[in-house]
TORMILO-895585 format. One record per atom (N, C-alpha, C, O, CB): residue number from 1; chain; atom name; y, z, x. Coordinates in Angstrom, 2 decimals, padded with zeros to 5 digits. Glycine has a CB too. Layout:
BEGIN
NODE,i,ch,at,y,z,x
NODE,NUM,A,CA,Y,Z,X
...
This chain:
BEGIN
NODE,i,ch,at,y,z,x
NODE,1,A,N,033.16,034.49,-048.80
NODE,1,A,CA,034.34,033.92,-048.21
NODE,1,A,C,034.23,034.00,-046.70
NODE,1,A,O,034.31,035.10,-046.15
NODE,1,A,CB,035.61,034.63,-048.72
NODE,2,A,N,034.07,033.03,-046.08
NODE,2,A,CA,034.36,032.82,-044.46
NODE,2,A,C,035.61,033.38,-044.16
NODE,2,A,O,036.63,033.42,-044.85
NODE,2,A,CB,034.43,031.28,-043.94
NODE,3,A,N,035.35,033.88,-042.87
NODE,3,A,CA,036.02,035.04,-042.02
NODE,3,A,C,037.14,033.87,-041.25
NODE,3,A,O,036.86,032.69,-041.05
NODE,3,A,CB,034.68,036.08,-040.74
NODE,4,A,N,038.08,034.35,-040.98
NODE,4,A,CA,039.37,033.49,-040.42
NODE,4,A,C,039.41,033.94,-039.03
NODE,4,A,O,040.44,034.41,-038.54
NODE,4,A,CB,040.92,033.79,-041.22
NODE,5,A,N,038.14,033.78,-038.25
NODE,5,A,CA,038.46,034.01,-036.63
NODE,5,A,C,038.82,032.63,-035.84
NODE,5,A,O,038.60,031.49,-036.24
NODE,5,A,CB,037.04,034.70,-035.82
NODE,6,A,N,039.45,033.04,-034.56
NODE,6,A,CA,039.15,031.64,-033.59
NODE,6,A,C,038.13,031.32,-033.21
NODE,6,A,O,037.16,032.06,-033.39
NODE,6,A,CB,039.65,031.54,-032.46
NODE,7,A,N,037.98,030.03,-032.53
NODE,7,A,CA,036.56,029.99,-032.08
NODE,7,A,C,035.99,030.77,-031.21
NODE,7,A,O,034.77,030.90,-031.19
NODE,7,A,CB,036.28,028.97,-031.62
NODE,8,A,N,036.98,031.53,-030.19
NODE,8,A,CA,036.20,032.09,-029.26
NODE,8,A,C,035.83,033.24,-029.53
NODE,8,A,O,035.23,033.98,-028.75
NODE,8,A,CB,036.67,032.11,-028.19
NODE,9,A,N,036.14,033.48,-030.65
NODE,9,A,CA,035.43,034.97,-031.32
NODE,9,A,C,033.95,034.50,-032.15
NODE,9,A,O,033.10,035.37,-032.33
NODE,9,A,CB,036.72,035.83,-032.74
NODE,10,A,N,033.68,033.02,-032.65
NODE,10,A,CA,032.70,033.09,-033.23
NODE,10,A,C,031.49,032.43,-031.92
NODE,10,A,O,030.28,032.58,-032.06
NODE,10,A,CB,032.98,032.33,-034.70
NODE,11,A,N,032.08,031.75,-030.76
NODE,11,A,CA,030.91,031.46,-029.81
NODE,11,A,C,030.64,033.06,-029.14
NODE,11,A,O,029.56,033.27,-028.59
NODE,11,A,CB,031.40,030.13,-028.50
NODE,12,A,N,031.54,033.99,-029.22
NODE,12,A,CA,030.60,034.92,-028.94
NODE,12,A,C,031.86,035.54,-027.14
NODE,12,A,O,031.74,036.59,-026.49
NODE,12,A,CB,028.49,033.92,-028.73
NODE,13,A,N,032.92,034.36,-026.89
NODE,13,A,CA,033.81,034.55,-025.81
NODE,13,A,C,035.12,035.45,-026.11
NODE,13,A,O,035.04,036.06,-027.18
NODE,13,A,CB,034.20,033.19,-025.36
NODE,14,A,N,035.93,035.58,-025.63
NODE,14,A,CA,037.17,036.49,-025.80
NODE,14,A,C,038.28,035.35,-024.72
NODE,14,A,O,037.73,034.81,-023.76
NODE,14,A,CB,036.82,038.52,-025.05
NODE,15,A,N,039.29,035.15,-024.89
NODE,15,A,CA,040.24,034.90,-023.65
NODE,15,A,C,040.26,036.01,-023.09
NODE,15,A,O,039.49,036.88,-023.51
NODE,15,A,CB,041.65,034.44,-023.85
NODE,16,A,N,041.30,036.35,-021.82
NODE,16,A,CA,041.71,037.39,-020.81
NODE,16,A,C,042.81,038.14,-021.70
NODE,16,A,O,042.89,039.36,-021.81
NODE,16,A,CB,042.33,036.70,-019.27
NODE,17,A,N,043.74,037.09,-022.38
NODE,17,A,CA,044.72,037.73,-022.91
NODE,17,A,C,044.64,039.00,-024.20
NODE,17,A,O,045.52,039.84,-024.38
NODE,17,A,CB,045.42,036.64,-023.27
NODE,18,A,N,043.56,038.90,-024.86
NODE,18,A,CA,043.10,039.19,-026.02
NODE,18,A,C,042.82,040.70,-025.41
NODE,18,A,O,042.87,041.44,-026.38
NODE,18,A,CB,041.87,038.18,-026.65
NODE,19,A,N,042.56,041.39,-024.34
NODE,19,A,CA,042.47,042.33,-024.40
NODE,19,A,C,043.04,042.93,-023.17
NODE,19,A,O,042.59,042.63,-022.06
NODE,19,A,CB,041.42,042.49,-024.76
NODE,20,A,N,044.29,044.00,-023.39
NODE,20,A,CA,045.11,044.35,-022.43
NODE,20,A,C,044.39,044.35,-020.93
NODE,20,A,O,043.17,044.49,-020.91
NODE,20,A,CB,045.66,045.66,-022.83
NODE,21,A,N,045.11,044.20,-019.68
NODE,21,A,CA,044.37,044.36,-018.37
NODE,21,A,C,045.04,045.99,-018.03
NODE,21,A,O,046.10,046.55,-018.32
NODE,21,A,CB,044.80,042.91,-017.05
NODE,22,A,N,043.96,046.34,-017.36
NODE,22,A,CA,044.16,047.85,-016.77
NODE,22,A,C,045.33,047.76,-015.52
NODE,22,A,O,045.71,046.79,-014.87
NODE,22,A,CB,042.52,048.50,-016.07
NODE,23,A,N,045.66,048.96,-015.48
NODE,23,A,CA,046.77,048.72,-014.03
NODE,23,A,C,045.97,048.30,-012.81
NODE,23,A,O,046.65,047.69,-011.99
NODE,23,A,CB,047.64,050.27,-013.49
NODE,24,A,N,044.71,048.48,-012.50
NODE,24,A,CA,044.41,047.92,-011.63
NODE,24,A,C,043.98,046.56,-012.00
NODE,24,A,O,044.42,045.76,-011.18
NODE,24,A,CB,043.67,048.62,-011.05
NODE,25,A,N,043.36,046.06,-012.82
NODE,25,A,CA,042.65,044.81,-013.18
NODE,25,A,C,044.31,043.85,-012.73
NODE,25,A,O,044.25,042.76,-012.15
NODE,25,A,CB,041.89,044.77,-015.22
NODE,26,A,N,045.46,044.43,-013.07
NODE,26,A,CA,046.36,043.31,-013.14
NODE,26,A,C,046.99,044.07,-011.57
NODE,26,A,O,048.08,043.52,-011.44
NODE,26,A,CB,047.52,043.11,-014.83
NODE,27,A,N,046.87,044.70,-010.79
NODE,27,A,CA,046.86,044.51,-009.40
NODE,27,A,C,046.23,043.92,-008.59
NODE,27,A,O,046.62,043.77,-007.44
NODE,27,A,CB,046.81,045.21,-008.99
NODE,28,A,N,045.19,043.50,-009.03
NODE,28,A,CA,044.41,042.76,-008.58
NODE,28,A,C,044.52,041.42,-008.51
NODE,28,A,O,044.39,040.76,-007.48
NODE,28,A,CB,043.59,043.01,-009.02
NODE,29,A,N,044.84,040.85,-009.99
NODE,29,A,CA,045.16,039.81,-010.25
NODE,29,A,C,046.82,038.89,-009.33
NODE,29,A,O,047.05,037.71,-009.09
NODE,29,A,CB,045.14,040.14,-011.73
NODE,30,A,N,047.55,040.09,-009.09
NODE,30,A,CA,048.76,040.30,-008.09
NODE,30,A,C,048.31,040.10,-006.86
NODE,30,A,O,048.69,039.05,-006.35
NODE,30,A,CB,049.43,041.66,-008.11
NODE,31,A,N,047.54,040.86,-006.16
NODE,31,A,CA,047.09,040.77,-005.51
NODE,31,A,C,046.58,039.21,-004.77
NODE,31,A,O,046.88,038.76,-003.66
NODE,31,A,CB,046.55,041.55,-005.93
NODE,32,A,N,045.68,038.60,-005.89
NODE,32,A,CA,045.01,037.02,-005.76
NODE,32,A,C,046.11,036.23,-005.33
NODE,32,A,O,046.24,035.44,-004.40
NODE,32,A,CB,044.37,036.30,-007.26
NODE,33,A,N,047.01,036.71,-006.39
NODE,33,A,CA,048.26,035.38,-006.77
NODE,33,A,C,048.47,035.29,-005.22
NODE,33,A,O,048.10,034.37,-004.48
NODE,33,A,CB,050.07,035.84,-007.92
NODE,34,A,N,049.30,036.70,-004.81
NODE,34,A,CA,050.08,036.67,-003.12
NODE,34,A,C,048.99,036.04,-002.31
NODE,34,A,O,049.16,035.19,-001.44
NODE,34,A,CB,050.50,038.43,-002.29
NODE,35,A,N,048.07,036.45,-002.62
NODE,35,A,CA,047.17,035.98,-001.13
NODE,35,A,C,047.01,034.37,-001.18
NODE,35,A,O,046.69,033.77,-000.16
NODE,35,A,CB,045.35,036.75,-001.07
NODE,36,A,N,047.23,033.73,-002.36
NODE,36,A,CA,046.86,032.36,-002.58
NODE,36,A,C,048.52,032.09,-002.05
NODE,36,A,O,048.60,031.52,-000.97
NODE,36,A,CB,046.20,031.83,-004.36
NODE,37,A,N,049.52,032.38,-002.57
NODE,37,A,CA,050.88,031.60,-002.15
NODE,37,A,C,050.92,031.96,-000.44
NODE,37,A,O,050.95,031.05,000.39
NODE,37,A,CB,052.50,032.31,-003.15
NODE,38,A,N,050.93,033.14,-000.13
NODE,38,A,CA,050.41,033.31,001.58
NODE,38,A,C,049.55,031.96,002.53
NODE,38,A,O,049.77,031.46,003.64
NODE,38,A,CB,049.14,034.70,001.53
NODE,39,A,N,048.37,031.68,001.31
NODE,39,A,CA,048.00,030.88,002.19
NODE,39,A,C,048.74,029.43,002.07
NODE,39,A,O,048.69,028.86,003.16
NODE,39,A,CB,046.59,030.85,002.10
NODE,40,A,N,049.20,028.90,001.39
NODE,40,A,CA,050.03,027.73,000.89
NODE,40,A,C,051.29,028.09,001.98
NODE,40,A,O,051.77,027.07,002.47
NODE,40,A,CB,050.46,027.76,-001.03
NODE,41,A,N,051.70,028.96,002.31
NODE,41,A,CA,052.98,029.40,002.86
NODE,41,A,C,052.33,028.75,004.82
NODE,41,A,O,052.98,028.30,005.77
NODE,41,A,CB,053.35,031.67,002.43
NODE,42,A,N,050.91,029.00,004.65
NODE,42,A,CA,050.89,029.51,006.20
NODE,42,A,C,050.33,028.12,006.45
NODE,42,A,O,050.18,028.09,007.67
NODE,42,A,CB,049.86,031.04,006.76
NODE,43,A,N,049.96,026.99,005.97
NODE,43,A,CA,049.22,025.74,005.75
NODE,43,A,C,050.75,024.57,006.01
NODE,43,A,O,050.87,023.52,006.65
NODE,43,A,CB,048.31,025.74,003.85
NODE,44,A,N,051.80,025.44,005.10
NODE,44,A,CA,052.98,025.01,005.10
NODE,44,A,C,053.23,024.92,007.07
NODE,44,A,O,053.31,023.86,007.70
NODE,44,A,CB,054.01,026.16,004.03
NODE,45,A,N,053.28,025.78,007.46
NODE,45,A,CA,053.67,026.42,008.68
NODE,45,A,C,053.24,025.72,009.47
NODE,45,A,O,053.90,025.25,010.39
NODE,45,A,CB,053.35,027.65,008.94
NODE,46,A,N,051.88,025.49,009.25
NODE,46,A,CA,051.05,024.33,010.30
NODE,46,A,C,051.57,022.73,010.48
NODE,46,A,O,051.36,022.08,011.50
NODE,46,A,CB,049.44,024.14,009.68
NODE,47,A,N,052.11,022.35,009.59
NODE,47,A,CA,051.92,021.48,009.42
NODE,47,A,C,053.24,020.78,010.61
NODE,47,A,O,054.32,021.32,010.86
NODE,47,A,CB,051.77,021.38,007.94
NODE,48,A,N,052.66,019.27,011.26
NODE,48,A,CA,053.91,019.08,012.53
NODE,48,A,C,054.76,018.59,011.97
NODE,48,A,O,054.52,017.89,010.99
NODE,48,A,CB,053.75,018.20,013.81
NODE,49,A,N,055.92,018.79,012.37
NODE,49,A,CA,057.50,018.89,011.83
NODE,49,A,C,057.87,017.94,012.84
NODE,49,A,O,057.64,018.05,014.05
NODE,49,A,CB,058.45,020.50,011.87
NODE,50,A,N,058.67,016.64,012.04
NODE,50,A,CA,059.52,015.61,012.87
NODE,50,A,C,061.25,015.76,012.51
NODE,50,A,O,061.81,015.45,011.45
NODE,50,A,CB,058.93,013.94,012.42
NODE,51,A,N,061.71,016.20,013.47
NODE,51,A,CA,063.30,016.20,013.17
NODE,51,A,C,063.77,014.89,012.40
NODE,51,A,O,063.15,013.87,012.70
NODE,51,A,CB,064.17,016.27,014.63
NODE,52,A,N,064.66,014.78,011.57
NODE,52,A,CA,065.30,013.91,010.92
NODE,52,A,C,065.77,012.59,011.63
NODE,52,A,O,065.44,011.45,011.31
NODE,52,A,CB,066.27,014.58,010.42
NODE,53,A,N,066.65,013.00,012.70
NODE,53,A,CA,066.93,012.05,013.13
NODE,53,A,C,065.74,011.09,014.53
NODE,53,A,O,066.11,010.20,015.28
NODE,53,A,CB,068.26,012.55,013.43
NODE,54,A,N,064.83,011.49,014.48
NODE,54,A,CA,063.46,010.75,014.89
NODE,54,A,C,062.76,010.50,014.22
NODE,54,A,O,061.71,010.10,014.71
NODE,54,A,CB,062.72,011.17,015.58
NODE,55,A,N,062.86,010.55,012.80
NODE,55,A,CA,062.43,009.73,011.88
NODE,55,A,C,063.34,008.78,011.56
NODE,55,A,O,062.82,007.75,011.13
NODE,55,A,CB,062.04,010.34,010.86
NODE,56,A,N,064.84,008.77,011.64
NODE,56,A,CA,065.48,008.09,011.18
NODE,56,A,C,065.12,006.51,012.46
NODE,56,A,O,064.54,005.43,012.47
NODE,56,A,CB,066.97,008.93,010.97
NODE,57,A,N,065.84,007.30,013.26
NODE,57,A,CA,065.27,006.20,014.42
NODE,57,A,C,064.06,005.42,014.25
NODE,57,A,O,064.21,004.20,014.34
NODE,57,A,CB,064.97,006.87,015.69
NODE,58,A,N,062.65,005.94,013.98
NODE,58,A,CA,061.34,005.75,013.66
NODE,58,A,C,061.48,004.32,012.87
NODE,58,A,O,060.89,003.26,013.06
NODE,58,A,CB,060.70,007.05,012.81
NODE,59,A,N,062.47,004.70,011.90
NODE,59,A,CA,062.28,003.63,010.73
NODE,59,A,C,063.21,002.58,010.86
NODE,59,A,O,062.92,001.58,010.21
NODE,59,A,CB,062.47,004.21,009.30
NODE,60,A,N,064.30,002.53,011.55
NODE,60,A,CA,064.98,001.49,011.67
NODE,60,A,C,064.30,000.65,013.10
NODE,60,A,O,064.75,-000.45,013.42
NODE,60,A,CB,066.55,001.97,011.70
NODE,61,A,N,063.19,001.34,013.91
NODE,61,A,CA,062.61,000.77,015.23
NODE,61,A,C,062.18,-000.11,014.28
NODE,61,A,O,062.72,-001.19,014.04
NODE,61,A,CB,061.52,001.58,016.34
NODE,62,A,N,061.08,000.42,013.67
NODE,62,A,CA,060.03,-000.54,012.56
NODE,62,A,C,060.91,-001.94,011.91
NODE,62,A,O,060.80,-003.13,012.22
NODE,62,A,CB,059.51,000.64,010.93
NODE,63,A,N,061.74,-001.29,010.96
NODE,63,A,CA,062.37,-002.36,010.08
NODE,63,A,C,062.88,-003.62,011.10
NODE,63,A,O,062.70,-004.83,010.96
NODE,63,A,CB,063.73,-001.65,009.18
NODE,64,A,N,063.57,-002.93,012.15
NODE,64,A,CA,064.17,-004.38,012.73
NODE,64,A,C,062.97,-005.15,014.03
NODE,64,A,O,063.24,-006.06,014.81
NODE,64,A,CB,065.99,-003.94,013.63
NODE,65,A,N,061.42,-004.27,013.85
NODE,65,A,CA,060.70,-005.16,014.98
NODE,65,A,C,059.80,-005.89,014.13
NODE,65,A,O,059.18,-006.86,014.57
NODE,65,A,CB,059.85,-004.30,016.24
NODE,66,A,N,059.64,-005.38,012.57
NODE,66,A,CA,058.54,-006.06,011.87
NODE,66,A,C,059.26,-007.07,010.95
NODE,66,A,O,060.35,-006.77,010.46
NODE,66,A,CB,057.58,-005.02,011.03
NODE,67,A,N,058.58,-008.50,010.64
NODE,67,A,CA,059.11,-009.09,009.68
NODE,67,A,C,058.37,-008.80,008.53
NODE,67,A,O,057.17,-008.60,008.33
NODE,67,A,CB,059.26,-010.36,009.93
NODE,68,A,N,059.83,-008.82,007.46
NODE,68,A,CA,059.14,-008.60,006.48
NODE,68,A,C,059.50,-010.00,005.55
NODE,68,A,O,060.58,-010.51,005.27
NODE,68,A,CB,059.47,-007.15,005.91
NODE,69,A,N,057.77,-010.47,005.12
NODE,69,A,CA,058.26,-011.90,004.31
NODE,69,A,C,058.75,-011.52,003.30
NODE,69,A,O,059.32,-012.61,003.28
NODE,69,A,CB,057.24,-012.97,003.88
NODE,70,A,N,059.24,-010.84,002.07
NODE,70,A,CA,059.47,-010.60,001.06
NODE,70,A,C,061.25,-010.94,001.42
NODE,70,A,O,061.94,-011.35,000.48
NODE,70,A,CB,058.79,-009.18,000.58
NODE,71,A,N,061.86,-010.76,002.73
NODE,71,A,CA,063.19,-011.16,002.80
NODE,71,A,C,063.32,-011.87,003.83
NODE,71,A,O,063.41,-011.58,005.02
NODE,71,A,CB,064.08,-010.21,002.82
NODE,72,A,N,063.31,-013.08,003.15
NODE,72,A,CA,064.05,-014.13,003.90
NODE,72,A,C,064.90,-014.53,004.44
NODE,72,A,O,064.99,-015.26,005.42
NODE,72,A,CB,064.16,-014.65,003.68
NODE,73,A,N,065.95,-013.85,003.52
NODE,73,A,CA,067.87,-013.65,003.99
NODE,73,A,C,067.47,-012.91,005.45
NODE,73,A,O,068.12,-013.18,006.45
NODE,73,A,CB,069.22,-012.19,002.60
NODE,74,A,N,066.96,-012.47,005.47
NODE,74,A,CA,066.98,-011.27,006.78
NODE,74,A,C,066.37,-011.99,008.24
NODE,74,A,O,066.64,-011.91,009.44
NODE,74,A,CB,065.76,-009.70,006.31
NODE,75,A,N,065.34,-012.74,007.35
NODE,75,A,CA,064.56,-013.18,008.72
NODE,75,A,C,064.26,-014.52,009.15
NODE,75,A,O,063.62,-014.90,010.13
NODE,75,A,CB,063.32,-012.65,008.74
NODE,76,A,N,065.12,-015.48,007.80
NODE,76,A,CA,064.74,-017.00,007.49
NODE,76,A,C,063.93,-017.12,006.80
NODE,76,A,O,063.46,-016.22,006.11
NODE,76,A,CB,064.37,-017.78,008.38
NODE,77,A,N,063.49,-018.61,006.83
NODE,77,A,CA,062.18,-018.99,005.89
NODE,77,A,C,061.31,-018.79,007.14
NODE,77,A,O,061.44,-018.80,008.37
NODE,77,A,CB,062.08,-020.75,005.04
NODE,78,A,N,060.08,-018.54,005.98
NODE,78,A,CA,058.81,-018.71,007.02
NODE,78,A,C,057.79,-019.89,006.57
NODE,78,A,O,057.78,-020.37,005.44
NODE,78,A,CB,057.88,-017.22,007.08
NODE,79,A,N,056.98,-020.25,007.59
NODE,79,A,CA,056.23,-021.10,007.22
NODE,79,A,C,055.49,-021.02,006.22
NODE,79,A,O,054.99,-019.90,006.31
NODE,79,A,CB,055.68,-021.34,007.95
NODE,80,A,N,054.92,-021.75,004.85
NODE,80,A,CA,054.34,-021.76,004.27
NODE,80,A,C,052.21,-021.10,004.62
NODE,80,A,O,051.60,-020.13,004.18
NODE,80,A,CB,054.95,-022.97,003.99
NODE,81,A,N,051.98,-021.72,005.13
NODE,81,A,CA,050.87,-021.30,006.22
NODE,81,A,C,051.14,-020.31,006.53
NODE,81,A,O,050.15,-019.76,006.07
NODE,81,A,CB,050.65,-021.97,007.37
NODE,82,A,N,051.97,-019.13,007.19
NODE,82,A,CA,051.91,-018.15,008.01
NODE,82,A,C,052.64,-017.08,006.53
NODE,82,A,O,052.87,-015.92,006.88
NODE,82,A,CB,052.85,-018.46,009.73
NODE,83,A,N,052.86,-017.29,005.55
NODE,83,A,CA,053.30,-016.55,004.41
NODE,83,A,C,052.27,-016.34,003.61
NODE,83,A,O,051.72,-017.24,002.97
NODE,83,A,CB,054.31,-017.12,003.69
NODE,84,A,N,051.83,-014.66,003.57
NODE,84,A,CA,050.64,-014.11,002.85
NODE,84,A,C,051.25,-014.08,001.24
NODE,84,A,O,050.62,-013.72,000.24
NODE,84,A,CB,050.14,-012.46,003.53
NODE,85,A,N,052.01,-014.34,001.28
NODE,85,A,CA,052.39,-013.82,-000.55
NODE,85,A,C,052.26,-015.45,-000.95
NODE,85,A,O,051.38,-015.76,-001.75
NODE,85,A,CB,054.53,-012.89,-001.06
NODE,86,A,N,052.98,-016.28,-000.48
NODE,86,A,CA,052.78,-017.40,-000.87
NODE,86,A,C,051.80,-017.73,-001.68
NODE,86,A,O,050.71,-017.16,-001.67
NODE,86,A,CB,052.73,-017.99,-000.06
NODE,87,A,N,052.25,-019.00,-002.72
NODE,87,A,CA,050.72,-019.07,-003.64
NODE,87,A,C,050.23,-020.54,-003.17
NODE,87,A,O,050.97,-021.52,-003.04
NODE,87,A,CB,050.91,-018.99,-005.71
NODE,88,A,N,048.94,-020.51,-002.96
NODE,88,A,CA,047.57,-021.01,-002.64
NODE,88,A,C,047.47,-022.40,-003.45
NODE,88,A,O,047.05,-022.37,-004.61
NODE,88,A,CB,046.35,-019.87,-003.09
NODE,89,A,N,047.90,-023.77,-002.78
NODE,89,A,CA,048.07,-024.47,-003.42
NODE,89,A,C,046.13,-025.26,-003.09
NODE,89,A,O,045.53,-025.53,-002.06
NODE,89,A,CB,049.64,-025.13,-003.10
NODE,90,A,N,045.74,-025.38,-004.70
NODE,90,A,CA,044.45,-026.40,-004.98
NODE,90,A,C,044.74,-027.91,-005.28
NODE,90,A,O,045.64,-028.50,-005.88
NODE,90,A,CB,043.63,-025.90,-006.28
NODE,91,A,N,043.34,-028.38,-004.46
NODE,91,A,CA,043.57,-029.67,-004.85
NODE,91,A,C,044.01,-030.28,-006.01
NODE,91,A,O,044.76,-031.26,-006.05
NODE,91,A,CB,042.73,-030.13,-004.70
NODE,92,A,N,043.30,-029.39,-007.43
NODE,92,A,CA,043.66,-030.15,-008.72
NODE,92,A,C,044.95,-029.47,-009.23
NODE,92,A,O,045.54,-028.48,-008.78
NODE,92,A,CB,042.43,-030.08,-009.88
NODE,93,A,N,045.19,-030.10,-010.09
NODE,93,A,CA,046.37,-029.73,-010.64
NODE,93,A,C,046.47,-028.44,-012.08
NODE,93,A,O,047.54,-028.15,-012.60
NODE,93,A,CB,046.88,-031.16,-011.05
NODE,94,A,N,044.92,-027.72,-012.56
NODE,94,A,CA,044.80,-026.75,-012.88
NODE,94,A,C,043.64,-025.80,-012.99
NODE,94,A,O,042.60,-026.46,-013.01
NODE,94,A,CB,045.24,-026.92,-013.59
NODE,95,A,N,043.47,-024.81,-013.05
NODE,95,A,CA,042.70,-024.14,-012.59
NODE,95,A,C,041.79,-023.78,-014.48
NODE,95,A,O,042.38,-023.85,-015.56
NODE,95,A,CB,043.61,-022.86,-011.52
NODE,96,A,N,040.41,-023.45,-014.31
NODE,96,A,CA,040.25,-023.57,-015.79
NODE,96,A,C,038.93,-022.17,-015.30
NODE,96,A,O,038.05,-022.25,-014.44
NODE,96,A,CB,039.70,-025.58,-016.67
NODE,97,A,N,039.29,-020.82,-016.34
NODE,97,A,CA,038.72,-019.42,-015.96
NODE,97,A,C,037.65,-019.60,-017.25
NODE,97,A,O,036.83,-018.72,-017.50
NODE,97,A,CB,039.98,-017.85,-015.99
């Protein structure tokens, strides 16, 4: 009769969990964790910070100096020619893939 193990008992592996950690093995492991969120914390820290309201500004400079063709209400029609979304009219009357 075959034995009812998991696999990682018959390749010959163990998980971590499978066998208690010592008080130090899991200070250690404490240890890793802090030093890894420390560094996430200090990466955080670096990073350049734009106040809210100079971003807000930022984005309404943009919106009202760039046109955007997708709204027309906003900015009129645009020329057919000078409209990238526009579709690409061919000489024939269908296209065959």
């Amino acid at each position: 009769m075959a034995e009812c193990r998991p696999a990682a008992y018959l390749n010959g592996t163990r998980q971590k969990r499978d066998v208690p950690l010592s008080r130090e093995a899991r200070a250690q492991l404490q240890l890793k964790r802090i030093e890894k969120i420390n560094l996430r914390q200090q990466e955080e820290l670096g990073r350049e910070r734009v106040p809210v309201s100079v971003a807000a500004m930022s984005i309404v400079k943009y919106c009202s100096e760039t046109k955007d063709y997708m709204v027309p209400s906003a900015w009129g029609r645009i020329p057919r020619d000078e409209d990238p979304y526009a579709t690409k009219q061919s000489n024939g009357c269908c296209t065959a893939m």
